[in-house]
matplotlib code that plots the C-alpha trace (Angstrom):
import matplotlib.pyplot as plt

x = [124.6, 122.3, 124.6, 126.1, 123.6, 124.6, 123.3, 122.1, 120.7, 118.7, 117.4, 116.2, 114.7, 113.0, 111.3, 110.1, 108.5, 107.0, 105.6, 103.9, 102.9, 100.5, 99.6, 98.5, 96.8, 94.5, 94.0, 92.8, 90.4, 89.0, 88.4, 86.9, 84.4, 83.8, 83.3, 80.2, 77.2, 74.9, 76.4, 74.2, 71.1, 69.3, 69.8, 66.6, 64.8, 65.9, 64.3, 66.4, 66.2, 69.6, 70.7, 74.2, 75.8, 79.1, 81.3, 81.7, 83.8, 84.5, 83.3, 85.6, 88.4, 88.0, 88.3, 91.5, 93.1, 92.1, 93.9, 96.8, 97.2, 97.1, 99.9, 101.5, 100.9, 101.9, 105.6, 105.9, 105.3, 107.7, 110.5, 110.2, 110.3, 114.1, 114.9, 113.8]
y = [-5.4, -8.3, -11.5, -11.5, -8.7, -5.8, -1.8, -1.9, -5.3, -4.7, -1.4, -3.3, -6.2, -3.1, -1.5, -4.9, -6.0, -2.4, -2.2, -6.4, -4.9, -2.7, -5.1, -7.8, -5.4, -4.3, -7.6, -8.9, -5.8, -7.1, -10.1, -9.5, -7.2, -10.1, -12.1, -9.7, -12.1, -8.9, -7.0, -6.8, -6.1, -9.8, -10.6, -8.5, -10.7, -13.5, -13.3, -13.6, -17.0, -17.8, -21.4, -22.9, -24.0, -25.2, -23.3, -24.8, -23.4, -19.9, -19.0, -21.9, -20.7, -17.0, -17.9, -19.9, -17.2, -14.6, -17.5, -17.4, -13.7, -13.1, -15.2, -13.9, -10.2, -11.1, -12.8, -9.7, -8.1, -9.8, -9.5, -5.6, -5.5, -7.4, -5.2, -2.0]
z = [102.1, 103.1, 102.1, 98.8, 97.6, 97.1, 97.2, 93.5, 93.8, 96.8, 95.5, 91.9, 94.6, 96.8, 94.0, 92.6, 95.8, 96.2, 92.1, 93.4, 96.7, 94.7, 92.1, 94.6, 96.8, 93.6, 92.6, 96.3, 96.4, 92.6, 93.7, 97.1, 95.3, 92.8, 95.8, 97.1, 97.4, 98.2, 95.1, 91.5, 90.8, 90.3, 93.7, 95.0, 92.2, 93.6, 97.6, 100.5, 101.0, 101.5, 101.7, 102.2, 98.9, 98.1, 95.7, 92.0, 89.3, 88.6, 92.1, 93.6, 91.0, 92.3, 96.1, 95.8, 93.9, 96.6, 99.3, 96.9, 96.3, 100.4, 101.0, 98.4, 100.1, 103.2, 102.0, 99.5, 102.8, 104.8, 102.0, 102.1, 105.5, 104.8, 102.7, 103.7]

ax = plt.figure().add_subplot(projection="3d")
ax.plot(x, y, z, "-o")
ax.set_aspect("equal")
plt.show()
């Protein structure tokens, strides 16, 4: 008994963190492979002149989520660590 939890609660609270654990984890990857700047097929058209750009919209969008969704991982993390 962590608290004023008890057994049952921490056992819902354990297999909640474990079913987000996976979700994030397959979101992260999603989004990291969205990410890929050397991924598709138009960017052999394109050269490889590579210049420095800043992000803007979706692609600005897509990286904060990524930020988000690792810290969220890594508390999910910490909390089944607690509980386990």
């Amino acid at each position: 008994m962590i608290g004023w939890l008890q057994k049952s609660d921490i056992m819902n609270y354990l297999i909640i963190s474990k079913i987000a654990q996976i979700v994030l984890g397959v979101l992260i990857t999603v989004l990291v492979l969205i990410q890929s700047k050397n991924a598709g097929l138009t960017q052999g058209l394109k050269g490889s002149f590579g210049a420095y750009r800043s992000l803007r919209g979706v692609e600005k969008l897509i990286l904060y989520t990524t930020i988000a969704l690792g810290v969220l991982l890594v508390i999910n993390s910490f909390i089944l660590m607690l509980l386990s």
